[in-house]
HTML snippet that shows the backbone in 3Dmol.js (N, CA, C, O; Angstrom):
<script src="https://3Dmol.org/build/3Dmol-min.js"></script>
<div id="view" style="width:600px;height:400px;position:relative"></div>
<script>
const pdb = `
ATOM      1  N   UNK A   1     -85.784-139.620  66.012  1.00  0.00           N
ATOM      2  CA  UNK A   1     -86.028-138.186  65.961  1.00  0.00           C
ATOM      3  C   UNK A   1     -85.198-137.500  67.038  1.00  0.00           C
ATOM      4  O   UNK A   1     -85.322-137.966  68.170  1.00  0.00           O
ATOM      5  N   UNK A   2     -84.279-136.351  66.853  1.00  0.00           N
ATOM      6  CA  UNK A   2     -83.733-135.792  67.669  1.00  0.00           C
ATOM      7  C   UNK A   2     -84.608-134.840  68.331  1.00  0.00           C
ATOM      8  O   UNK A   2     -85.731-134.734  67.838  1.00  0.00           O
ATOM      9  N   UNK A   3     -84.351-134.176  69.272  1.00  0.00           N
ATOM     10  CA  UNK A   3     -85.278-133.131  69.988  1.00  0.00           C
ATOM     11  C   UNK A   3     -84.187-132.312  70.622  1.00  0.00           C
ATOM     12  O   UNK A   3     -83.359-132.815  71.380  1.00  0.00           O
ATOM     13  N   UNK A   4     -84.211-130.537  70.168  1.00  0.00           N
ATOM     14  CA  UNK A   4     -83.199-129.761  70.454  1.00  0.00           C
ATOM     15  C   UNK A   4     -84.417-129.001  71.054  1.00  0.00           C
ATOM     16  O   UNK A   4     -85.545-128.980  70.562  1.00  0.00           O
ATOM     17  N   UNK A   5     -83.971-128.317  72.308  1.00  0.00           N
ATOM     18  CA  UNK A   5     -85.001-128.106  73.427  1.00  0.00           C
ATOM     19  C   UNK A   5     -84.115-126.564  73.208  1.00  0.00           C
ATOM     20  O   UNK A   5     -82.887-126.634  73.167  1.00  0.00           O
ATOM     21  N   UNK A   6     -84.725-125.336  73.087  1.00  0.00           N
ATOM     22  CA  UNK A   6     -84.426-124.055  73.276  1.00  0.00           C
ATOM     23  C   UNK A   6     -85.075-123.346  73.723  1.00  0.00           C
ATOM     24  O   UNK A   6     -86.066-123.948  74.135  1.00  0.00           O
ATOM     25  N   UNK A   7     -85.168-121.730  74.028  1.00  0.00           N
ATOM     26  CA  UNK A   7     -85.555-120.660  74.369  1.00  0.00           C
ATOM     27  C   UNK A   7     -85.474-119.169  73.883  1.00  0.00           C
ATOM     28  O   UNK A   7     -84.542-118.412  74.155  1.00  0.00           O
ATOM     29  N   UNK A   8     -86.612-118.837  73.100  1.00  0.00           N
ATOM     30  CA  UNK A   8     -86.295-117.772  72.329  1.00  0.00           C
ATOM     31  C   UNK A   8     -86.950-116.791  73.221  1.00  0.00           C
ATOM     32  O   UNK A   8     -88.113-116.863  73.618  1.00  0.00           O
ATOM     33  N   UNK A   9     -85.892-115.655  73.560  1.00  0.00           N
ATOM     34  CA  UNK A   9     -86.984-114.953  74.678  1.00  0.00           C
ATOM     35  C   UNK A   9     -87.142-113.700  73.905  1.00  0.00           C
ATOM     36  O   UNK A   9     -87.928-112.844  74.311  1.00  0.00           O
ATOM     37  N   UNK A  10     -86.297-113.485  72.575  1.00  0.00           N
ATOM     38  CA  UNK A  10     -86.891-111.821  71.930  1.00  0.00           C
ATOM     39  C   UNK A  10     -88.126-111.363  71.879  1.00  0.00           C
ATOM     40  O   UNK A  10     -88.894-112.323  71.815  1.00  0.00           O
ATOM     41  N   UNK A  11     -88.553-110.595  71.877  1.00  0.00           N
ATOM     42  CA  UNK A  11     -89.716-110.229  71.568  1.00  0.00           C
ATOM     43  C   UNK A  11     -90.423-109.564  70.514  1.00  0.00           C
ATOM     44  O   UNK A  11     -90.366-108.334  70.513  1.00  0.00           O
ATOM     45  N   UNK A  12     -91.388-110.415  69.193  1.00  0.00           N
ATOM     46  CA  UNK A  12     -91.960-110.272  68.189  1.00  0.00           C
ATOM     47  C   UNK A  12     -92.999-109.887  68.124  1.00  0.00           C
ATOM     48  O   UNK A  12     -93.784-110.495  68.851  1.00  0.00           O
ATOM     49  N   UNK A  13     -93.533-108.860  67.374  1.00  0.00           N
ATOM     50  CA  UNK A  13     -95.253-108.906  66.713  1.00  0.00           C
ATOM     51  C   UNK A  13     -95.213-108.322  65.209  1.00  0.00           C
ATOM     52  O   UNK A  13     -94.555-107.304  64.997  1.00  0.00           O
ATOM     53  N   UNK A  14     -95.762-108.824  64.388  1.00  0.00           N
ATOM     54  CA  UNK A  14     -96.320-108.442  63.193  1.00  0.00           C
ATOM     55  C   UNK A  14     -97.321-107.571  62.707  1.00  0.00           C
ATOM     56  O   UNK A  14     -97.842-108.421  61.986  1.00  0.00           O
ATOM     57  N   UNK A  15     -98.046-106.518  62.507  1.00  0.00           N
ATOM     58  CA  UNK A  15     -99.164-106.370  62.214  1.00  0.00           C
ATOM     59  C   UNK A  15     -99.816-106.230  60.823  1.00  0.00           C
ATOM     60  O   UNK A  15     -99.420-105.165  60.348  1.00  0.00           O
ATOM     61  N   UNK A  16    -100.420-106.685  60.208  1.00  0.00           N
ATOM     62  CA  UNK A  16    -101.126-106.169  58.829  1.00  0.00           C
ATOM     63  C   UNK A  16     -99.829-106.123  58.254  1.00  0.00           C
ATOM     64  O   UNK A  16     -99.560-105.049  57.715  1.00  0.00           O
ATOM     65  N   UNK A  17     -98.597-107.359  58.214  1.00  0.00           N
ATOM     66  CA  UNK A  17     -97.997-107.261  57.149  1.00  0.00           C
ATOM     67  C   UNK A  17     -97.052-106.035  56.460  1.00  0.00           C
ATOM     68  O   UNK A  17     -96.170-106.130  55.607  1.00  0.00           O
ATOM     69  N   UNK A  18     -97.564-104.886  57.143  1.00  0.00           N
ATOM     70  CA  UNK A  18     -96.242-103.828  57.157  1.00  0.00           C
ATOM     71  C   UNK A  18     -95.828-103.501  58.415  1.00  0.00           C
ATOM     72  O   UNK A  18     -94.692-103.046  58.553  1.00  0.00           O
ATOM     73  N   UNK A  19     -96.592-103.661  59.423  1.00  0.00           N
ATOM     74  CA  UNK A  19     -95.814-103.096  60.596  1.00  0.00           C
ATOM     75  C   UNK A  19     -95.217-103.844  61.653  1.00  0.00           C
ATOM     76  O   UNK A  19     -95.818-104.910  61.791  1.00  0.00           O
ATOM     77  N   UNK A  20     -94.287-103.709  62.440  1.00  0.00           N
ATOM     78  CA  UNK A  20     -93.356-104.507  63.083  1.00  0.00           C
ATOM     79  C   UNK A  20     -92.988-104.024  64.405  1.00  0.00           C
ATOM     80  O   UNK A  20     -92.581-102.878  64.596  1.00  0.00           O
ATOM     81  N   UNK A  21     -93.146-105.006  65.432  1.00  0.00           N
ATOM     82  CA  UNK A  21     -92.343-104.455  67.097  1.00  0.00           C
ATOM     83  C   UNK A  21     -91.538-105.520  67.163  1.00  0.00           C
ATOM     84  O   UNK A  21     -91.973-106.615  67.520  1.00  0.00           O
ATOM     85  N   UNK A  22     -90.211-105.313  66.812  1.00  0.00           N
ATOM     86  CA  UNK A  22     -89.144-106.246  68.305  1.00  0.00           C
ATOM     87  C   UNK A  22     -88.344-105.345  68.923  1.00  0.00           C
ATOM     88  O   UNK A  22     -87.960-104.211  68.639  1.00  0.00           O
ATOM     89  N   UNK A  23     -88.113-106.356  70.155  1.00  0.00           N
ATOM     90  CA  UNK A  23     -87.450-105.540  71.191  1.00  0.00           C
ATOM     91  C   UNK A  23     -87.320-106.959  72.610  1.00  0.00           C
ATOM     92  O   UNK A  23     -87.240-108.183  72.719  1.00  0.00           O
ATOM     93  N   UNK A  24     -87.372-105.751  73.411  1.00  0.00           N
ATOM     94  CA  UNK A  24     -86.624-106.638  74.872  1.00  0.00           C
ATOM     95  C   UNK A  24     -87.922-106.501  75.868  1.00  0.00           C
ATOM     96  O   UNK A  24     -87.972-107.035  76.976  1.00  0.00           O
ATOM     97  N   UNK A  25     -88.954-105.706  75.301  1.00  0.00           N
ATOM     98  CA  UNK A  25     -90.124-105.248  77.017  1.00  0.00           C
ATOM     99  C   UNK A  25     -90.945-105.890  76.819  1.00  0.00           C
ATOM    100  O   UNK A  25     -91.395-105.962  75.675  1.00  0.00           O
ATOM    101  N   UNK A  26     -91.351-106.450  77.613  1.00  0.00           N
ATOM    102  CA  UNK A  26     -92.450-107.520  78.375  1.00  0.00           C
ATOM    103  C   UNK A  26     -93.483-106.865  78.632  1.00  0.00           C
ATOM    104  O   UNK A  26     -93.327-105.657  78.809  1.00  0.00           O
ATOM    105  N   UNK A  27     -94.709-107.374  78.725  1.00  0.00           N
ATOM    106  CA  UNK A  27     -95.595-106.435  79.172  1.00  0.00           C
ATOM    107  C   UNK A  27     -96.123-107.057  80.293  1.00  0.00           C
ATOM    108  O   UNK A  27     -97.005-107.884  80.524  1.00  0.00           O
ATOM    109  N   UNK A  28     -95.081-106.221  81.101  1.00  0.00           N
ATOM    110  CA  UNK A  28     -95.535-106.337  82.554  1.00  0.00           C
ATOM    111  C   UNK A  28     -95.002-105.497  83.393  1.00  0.00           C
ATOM    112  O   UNK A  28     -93.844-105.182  83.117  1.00  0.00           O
ATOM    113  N   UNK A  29     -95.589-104.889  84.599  1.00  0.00           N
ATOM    114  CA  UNK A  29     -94.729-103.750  85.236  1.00  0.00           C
ATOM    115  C   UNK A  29     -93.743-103.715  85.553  1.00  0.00           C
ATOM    116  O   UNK A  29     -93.598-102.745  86.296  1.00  0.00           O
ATOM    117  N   UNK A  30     -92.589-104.427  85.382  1.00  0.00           N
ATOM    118  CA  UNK A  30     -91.386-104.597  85.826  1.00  0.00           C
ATOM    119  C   UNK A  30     -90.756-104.210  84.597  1.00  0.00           C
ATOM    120  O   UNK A  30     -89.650-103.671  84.638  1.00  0.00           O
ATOM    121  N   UNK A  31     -91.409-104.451  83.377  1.00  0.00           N
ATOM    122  CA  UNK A  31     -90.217-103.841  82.089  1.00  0.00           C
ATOM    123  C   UNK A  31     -91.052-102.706  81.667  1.00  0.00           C
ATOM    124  O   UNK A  31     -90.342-101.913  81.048  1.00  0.00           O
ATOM    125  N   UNK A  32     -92.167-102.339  81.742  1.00  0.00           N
ATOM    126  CA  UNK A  32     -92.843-100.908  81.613  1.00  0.00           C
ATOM    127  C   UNK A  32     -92.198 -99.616  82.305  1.00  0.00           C
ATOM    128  O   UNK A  32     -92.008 -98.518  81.781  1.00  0.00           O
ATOM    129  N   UNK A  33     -91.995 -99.903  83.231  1.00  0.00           N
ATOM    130  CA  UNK A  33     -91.971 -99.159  84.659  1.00  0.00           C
ATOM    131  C   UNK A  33     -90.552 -99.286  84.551  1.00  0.00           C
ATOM    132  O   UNK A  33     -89.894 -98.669  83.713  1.00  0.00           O
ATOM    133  N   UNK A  34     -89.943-100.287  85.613  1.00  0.00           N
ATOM    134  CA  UNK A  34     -88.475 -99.899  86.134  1.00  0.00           C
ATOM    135  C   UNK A  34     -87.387-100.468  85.407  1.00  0.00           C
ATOM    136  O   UNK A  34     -86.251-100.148  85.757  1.00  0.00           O
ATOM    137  N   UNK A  35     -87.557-101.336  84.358  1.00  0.00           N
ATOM    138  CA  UNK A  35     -86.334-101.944  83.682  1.00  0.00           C
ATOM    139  C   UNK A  35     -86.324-100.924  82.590  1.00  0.00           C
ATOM    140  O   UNK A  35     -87.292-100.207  82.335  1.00  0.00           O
ATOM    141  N   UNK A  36     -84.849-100.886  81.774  1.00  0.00           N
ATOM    142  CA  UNK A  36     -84.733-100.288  81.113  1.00  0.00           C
ATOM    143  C   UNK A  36     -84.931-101.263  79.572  1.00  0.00           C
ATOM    144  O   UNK A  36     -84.064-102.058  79.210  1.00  0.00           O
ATOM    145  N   UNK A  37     -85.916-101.077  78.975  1.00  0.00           N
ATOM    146  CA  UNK A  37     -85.944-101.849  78.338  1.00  0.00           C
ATOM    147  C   UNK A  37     -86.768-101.243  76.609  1.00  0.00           C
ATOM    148  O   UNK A  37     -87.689-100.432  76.514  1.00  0.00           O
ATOM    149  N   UNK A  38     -86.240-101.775  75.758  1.00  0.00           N
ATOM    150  CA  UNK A  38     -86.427-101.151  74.229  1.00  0.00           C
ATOM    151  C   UNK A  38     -87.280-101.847  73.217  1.00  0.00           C
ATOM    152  O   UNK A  38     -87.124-103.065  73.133  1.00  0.00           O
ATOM    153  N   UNK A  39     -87.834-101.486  72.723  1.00  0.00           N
ATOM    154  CA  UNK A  39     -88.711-101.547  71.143  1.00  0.00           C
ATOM    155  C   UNK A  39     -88.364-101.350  69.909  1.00  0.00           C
ATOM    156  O   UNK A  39     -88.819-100.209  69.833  1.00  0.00           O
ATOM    157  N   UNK A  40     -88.073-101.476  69.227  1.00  0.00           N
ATOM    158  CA  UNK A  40     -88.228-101.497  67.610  1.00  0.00           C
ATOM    159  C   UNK A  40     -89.600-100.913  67.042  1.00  0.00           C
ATOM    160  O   UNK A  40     -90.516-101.687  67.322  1.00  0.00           O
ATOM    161  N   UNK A  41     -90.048 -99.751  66.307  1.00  0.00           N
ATOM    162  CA  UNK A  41     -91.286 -99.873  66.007  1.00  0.00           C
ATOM    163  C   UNK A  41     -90.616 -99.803  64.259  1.00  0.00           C
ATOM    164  O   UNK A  41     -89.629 -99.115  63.998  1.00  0.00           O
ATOM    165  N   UNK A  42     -91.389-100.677  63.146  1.00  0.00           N
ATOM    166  CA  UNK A  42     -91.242-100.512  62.123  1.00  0.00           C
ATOM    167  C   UNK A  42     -92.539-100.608  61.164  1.00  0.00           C
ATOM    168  O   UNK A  42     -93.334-101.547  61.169  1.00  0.00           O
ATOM    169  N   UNK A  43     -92.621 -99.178  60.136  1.00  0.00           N
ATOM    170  CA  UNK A  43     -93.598 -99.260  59.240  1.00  0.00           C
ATOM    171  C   UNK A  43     -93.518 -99.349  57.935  1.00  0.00           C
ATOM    172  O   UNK A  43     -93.001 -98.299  57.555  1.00  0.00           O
ATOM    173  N   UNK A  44     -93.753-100.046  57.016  1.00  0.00           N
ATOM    174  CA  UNK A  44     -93.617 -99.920  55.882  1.00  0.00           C
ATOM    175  C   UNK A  44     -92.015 -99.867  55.365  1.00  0.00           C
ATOM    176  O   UNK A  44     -91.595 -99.561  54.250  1.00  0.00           O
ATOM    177  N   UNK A  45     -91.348-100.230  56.439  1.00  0.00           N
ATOM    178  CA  UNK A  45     -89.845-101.003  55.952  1.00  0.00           C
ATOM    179  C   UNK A  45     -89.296-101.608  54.933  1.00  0.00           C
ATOM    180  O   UNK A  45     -88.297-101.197  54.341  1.00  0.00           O
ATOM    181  N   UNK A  46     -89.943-102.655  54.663  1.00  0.00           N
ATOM    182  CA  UNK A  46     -89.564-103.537  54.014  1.00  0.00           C
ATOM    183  C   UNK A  46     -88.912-105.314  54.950  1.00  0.00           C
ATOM    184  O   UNK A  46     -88.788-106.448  54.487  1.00  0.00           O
ATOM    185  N   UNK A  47     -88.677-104.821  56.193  1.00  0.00           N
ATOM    186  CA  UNK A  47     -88.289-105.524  57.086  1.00  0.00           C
ATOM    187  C   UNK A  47     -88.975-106.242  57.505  1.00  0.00           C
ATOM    188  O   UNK A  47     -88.535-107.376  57.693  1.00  0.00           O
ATOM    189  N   UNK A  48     -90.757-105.863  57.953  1.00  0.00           N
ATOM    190  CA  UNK A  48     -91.347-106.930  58.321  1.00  0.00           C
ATOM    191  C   UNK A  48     -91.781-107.821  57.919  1.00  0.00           C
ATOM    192  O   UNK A  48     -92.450-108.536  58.665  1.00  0.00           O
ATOM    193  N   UNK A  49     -91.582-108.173  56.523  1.00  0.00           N
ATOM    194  CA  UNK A  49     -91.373-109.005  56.118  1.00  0.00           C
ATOM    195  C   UNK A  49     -90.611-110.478  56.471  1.00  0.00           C
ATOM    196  O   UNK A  49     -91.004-111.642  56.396  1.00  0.00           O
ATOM    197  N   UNK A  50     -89.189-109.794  56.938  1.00  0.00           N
ATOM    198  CA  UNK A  50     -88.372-110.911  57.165  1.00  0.00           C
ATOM    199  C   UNK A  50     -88.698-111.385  58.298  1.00  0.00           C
ATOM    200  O   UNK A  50     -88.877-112.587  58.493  1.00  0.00           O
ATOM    201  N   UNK A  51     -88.859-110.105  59.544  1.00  0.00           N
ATOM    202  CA  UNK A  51     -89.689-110.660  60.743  1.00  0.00           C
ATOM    203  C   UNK A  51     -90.580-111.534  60.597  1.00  0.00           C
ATOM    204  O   UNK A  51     -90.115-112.584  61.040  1.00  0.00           O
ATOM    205  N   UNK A  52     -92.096-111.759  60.043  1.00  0.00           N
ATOM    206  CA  UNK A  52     -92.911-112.357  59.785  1.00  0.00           C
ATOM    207  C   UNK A  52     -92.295-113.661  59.357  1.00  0.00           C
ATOM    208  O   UNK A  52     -92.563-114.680  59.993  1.00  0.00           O
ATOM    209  N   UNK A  53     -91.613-113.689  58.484  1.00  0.00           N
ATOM    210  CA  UNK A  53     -91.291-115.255  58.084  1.00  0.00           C
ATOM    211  C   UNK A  53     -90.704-115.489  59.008  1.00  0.00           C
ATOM    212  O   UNK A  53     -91.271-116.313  59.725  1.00  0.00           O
ATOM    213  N   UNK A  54     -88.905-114.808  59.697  1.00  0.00           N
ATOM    214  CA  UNK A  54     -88.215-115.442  60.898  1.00  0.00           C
ATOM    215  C   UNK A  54     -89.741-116.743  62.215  1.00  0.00           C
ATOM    216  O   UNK A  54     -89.902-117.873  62.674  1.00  0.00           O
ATOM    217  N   UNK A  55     -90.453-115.194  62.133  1.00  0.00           N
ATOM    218  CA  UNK A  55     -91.551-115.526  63.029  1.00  0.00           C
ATOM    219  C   UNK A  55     -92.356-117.213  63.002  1.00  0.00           C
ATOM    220  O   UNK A  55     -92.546-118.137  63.793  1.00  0.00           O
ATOM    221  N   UNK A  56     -92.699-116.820  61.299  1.00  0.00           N
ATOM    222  CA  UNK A  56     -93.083-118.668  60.953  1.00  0.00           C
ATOM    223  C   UNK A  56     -92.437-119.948  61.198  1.00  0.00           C
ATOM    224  O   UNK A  56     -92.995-121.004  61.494  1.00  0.00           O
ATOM    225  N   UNK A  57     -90.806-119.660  60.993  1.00  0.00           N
ATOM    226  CA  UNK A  57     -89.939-120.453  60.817  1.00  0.00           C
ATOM    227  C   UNK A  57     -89.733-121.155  62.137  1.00  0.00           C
ATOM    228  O   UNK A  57     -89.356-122.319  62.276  1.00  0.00           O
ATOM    229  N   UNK A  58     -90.098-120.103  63.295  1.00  0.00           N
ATOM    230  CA  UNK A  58     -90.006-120.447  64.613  1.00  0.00           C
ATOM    231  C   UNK A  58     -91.167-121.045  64.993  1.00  0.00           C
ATOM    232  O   UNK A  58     -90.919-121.977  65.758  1.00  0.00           O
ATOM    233  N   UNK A  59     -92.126-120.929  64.821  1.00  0.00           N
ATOM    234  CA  UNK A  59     -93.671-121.372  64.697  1.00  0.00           C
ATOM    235  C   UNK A  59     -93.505-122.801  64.484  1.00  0.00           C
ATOM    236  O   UNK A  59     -93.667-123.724  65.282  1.00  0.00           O
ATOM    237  N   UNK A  60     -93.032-122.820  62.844  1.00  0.00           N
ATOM    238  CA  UNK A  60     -92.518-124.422  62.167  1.00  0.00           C
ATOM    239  C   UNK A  60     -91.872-125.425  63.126  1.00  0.00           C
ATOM    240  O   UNK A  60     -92.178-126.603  63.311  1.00  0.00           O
ATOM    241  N   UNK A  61     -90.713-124.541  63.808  1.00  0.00           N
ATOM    242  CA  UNK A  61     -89.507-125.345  63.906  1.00  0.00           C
ATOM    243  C   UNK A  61     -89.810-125.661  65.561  1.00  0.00           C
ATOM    244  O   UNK A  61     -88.985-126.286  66.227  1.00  0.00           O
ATOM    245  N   UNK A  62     -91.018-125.186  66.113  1.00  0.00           N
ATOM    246  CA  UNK A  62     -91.552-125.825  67.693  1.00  0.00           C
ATOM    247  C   UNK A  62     -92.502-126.644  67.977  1.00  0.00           C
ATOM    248  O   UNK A  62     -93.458-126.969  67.274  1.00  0.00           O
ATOM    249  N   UNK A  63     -92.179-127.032  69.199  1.00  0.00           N
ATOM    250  CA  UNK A  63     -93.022-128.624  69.775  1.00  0.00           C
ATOM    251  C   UNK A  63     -94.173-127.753  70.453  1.00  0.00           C
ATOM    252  O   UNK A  63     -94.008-126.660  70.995  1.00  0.00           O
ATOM    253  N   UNK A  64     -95.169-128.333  70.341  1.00  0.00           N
ATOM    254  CA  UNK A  64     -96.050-127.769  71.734  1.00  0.00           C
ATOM    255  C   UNK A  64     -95.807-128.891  72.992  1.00  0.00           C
ATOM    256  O   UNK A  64     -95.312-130.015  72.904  1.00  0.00           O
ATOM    257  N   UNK A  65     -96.361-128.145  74.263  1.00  0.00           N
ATOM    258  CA  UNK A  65     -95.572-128.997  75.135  1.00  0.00           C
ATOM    259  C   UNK A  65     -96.958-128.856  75.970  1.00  0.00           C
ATOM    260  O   UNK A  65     -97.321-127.832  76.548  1.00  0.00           O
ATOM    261  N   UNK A  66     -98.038-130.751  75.888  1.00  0.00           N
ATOM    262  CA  UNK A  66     -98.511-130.580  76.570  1.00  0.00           C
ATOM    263  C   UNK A  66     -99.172-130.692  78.372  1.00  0.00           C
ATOM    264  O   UNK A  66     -98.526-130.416  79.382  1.00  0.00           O
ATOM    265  N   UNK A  67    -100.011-130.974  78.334  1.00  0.00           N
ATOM    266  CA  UNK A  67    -100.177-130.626  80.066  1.00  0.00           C
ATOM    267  C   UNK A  67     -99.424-131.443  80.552  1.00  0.00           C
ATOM    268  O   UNK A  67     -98.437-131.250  81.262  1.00  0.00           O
ATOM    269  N   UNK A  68    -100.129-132.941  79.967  1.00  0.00           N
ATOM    270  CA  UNK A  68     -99.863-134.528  81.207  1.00  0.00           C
ATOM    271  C   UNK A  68     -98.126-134.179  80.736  1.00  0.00           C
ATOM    272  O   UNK A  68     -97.297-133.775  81.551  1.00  0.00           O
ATOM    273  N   UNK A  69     -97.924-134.353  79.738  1.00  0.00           N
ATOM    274  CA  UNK A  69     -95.928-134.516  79.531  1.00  0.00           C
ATOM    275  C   UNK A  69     -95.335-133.327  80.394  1.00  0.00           C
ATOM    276  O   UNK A  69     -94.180-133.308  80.820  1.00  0.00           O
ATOM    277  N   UNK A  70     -96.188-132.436  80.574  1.00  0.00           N
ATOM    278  CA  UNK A  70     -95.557-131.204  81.658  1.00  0.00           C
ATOM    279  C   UNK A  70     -95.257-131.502  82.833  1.00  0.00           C
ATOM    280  O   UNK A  70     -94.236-131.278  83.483  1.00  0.00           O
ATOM    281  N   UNK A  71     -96.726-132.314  83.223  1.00  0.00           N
ATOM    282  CA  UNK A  71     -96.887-132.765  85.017  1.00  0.00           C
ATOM    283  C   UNK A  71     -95.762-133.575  85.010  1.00  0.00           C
ATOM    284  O   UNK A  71     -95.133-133.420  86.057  1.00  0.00           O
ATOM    285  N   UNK A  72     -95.130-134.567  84.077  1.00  0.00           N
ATOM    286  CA  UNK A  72     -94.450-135.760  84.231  1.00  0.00           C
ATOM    287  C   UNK A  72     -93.088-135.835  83.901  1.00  0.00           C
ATOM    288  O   UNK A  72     -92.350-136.801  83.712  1.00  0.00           O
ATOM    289  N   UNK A  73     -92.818-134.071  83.855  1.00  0.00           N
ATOM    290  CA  UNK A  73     -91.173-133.692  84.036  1.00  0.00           C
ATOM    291  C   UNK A  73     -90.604-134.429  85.275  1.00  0.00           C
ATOM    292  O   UNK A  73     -91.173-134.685  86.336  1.00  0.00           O
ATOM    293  N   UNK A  74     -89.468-134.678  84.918  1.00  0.00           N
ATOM    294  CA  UNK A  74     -88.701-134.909  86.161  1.00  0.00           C
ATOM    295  C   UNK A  74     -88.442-134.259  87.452  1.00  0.00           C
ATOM    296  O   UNK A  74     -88.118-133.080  87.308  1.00  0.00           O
ATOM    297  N   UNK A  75     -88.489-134.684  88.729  1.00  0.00           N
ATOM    298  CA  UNK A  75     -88.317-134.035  89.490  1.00  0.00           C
ATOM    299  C   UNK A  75     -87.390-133.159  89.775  1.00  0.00           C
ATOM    300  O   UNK A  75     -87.797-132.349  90.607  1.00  0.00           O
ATOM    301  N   UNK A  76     -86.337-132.984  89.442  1.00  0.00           N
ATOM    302  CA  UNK A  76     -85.236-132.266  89.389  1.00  0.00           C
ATOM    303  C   UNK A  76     -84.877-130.866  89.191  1.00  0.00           C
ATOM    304  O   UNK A  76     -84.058-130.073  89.655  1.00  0.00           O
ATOM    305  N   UNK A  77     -86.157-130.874  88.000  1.00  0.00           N
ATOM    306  CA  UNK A  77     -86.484-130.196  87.096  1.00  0.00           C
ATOM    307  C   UNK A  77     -87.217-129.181  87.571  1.00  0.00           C
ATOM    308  O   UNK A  77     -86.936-127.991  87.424  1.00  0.00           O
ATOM    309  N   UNK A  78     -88.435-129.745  88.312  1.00  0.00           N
ATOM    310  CA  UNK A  78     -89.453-129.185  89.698  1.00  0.00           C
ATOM    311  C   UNK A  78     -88.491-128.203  90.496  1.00  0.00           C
ATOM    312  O   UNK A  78     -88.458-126.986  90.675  1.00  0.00           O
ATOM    313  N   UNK A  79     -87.591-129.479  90.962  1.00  0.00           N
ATOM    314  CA  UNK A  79     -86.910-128.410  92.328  1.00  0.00           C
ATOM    315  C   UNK A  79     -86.393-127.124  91.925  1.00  0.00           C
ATOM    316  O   UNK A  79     -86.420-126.003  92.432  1.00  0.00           O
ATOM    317  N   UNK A  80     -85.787-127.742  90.582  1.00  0.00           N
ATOM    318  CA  UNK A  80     -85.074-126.138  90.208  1.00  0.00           C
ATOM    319  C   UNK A  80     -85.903-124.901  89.859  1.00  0.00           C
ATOM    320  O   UNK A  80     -85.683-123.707  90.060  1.00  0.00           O
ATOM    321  N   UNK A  81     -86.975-125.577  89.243  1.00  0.00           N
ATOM    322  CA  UNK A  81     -87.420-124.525  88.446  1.00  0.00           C
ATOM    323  C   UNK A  81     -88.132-123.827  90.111  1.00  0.00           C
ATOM    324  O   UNK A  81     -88.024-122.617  90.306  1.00  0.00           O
ATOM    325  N   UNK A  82     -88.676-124.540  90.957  1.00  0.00           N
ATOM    326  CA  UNK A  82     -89.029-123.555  92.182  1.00  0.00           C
ATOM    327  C   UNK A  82     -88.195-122.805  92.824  1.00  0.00           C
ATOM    328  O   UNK A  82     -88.488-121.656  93.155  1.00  0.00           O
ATOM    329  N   UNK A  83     -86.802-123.480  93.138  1.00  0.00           N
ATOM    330  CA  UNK A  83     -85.792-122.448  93.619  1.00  0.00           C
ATOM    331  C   UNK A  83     -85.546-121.321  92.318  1.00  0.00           C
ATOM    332  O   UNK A  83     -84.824-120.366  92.605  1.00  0.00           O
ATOM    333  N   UNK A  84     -85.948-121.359  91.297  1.00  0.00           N
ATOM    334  CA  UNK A  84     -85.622-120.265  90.177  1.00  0.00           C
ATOM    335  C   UNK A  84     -86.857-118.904  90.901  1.00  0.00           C
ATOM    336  O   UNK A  84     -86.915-117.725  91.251  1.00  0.00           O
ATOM    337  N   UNK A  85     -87.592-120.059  90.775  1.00  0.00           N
ATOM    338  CA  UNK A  85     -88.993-118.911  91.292  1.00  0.00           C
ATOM    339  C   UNK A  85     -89.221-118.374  92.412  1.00  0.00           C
ATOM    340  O   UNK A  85     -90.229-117.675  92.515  1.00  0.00           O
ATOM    341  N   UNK A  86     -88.200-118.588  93.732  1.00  0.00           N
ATOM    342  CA  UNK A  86     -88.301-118.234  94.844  1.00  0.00           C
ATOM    343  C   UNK A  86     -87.178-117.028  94.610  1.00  0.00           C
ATOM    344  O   UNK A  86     -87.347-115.994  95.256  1.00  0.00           O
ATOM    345  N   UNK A  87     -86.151-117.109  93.800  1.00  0.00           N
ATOM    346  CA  UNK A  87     -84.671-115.883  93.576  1.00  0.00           C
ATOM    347  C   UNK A  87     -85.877-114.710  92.783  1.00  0.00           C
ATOM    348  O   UNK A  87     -86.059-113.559  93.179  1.00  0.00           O
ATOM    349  N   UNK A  88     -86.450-115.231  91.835  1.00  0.00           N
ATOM    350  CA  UNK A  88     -87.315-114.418  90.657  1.00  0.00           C
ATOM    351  C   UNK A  88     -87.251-112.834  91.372  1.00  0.00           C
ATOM    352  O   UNK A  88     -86.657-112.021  90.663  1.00  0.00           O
ATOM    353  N   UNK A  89     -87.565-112.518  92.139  1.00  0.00           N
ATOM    354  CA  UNK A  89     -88.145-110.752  92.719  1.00  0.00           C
ATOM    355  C   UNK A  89     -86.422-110.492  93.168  1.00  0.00           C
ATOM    356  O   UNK A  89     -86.115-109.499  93.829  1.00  0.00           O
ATOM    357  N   UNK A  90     -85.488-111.405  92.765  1.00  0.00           N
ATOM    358  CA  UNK A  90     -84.372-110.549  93.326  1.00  0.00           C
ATOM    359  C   UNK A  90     -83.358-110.304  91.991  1.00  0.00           C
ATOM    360  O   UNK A  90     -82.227-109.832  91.874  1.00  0.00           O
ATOM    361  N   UNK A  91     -84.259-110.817  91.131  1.00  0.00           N
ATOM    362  CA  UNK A  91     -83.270-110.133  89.649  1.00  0.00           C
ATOM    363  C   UNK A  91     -83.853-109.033  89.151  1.00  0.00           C
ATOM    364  O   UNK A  91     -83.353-108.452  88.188  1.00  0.00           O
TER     365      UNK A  91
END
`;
const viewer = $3Dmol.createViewer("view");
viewer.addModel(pdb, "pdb");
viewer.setStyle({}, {cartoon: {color: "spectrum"}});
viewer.zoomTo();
viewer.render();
</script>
């Protein structure tokens, strides 16, 4: 079995099948507030449709990743990801 390891960071929601948000804002005060950052709102498009499935397909096509296999990343992996998290407040 191969394993292709990615990161989808867009941002999706569906609602009731006609309505649709993508975009780039996070919900958190840093993309509310001071980033400049955008939404998609769509109703009765015809589009969310495709969203919704894209949405499944991504659903389908991921691993869940759980705790113990988390703790038992490599160390390397650790270091970086903490030096990522110590830069974090300067991007």
């Amino acid at each position: 079995m191969s394993l292709l390891l990615g990161f989808i960071h867009s941002k999706m929601m569906v609602l009731d099948d006609d309505t649709a948000l993508i975009g780039t804002a996070n919900l958190d005060f840093r993309s509310l507030h001071l980033n400049y950052e955008c939404m998609l709102y769509m109703n009765n498009t015809k589009e969310e449709a495709k969203i919704k499935a894209d949405f499944e397909k991504i659903f389908k096509d991921s691993i869940q990743v759980e705790l113990e296999s988390w703790k038992k990343r490599p160390i390397y992996k650790r270091l970086l990801e903490e030096i990522v998290d110590m830069l974090s407040p300067l991007v």
